[in-house]
C-alpha positions as CSV (number, residue, x, y, z in Angstrom):
1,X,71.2,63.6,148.0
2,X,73.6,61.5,145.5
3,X,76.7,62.9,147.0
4,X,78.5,66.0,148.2
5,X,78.6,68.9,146.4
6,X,81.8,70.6,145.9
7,X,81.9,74.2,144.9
8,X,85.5,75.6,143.6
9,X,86.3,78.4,142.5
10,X,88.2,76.9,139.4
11,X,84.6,76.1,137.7
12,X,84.2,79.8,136.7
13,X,87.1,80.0,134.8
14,X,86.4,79.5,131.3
15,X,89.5,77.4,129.3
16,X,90.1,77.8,125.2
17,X,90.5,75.0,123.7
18,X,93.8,75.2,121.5
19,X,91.3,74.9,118.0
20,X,89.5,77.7,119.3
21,X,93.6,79.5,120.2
22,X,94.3,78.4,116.1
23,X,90.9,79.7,114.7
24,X,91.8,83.7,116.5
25,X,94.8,83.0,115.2
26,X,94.2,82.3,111.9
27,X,91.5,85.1,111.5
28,X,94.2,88.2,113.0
29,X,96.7,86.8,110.2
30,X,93.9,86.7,107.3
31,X,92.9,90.0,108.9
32,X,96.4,91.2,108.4
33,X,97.1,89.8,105.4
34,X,95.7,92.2,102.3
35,X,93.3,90.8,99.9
36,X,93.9,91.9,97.2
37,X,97.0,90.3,95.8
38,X,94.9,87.3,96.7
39,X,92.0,88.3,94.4
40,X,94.3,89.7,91.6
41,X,96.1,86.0,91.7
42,X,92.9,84.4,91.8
43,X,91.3,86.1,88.8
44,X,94.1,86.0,86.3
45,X,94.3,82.2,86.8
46,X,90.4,82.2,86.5
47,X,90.7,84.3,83.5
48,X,93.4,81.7,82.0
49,X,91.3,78.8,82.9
50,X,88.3,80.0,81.5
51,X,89.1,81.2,78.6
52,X,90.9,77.8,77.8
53,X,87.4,76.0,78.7
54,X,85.3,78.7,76.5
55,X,87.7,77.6,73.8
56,X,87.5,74.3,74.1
57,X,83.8,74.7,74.3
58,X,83.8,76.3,70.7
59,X,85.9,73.8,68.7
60,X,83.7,71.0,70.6
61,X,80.4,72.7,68.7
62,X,81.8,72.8,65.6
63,X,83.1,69.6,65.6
64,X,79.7,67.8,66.4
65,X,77.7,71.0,64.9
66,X,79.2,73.4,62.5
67,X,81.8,71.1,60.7
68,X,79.7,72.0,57.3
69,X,80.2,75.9,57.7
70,X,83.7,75.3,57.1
71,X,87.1,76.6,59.4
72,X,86.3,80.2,58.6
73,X,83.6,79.9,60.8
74,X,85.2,77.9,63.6
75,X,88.2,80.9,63.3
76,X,85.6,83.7,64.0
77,X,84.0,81.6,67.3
78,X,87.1,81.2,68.3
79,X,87.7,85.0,67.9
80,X,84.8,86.2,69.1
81,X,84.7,84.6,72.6
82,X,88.9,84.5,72.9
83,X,88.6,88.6,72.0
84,X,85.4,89.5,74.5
85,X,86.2,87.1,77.1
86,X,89.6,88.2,77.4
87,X,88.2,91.8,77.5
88,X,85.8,91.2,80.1
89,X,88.8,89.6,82.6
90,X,91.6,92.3,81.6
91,X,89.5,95.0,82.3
92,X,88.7,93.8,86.1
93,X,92.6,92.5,86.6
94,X,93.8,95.9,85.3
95,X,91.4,97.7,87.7
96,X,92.8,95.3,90.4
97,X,95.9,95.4,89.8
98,X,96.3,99.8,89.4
99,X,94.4,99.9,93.0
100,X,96.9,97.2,94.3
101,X,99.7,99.5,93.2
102,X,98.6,102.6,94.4
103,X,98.0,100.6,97.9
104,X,101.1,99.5,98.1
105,X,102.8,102.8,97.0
106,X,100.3,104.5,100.1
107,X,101.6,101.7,102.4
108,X,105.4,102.6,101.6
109,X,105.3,105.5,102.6
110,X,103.5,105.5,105.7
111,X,106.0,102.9,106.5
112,X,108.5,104.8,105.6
113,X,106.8,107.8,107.6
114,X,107.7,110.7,104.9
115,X,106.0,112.0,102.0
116,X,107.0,111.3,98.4
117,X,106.5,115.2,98.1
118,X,109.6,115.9,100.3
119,X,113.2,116.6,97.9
120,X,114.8,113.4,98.4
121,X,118.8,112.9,96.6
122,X,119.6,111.1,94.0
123,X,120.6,108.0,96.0
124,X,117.4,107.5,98.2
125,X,114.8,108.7,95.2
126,X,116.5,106.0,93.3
127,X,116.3,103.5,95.8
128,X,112.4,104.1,97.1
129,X,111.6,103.7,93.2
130,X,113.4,100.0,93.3
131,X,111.4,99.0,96.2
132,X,108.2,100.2,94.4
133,X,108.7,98.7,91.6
134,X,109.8,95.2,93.3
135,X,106.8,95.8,95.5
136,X,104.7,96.0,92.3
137,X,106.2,93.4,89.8
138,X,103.6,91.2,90.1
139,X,100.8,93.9,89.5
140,X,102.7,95.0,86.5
141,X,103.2,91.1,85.2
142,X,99.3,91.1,85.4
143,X,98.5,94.4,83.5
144,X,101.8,93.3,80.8
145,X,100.1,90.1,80.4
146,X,96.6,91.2,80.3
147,X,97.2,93.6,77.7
148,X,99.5,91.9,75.2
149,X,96.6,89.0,75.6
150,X,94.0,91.7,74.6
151,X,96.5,93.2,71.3
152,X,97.0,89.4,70.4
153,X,93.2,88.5,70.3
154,X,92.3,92.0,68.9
155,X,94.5,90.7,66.1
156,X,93.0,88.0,65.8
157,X,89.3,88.9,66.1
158,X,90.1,91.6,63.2
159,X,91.4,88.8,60.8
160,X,88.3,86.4,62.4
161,X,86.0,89.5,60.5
162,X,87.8,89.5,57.7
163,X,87.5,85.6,57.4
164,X,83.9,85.2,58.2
């Protein structure tokens, strides 16, 4: 009626835009890509952000508020939320962080396709224990930091007692 009609056979065939080619793309690499150095990354800059706001937080009241209950006081708010903050974060990033190393020490060997149980030498035991441990320096940065953070405002929250 308002023209010819041409049927092809091309008109079946269905073509992917290259966004959509980029979106499969990018969700096989996240696939591929472990999450949980992300997470473990994410939480201890969280946990260094936060507890720099929560801080900030408590010398802001007693600046405008609690001035008259003297430092003392400030010391042991400061304490309080610097020691049980940094509690509450440590003990989810040293979770984290022991599951990422036992991941990564389950993915070395399957890619290396032995067991750790097998006798190794000298040379090669010496060697697979370098590539753990440079596999797992950032875990262990997390955990060192985490827990020297923890000593420092246990420290710190003792003498905040003793103050208040």
């Amino acid at each position: 009626m308002f023209g010819s009609y041409k049927e092809t056979e091309d008109t079946t065939e269905v073509t992917r835009s290259n966004a959509v080619v980029k979106k499969e793309n990018s969700i096989i690499k996240t696939y591929e890509q472990p999450v949980l150095p992300a997470l473990t990354r994410i939480i201890f800059w969280l946990m260094l952000i936060l507890m720099l706001a929560m801080l900030l937080v408590d010398i802001n009241a007693f600046a405008r508020y609690d001035a008259h209950l003297g430092v003392a006081h400030l010391i042991y708010n400061i304490s309080v939320t610097g020691f049980w903050g940094w509690m509450f974060f440590s003990i989810i990033l040293v979770s984290l962080s022991e599951l990422g190393m036992n991941q990564n020490r389950k993915m070395f060997w399957k890619r290396k396709g032995e067991s750790e149980k097998l006798p190794q030498d000298d040379n090669t035991k010496a060697r697979n224990e370098r590539a753990l441990k440079r596999l797992n320096r950032v875990y262990m940065r997390y955990i060192k930091v985490s827990l020297t953070g923890l000593g420092i405002w246990a420290i710190v929250y003792i003498a905040g007692i003793f103050l208040h």
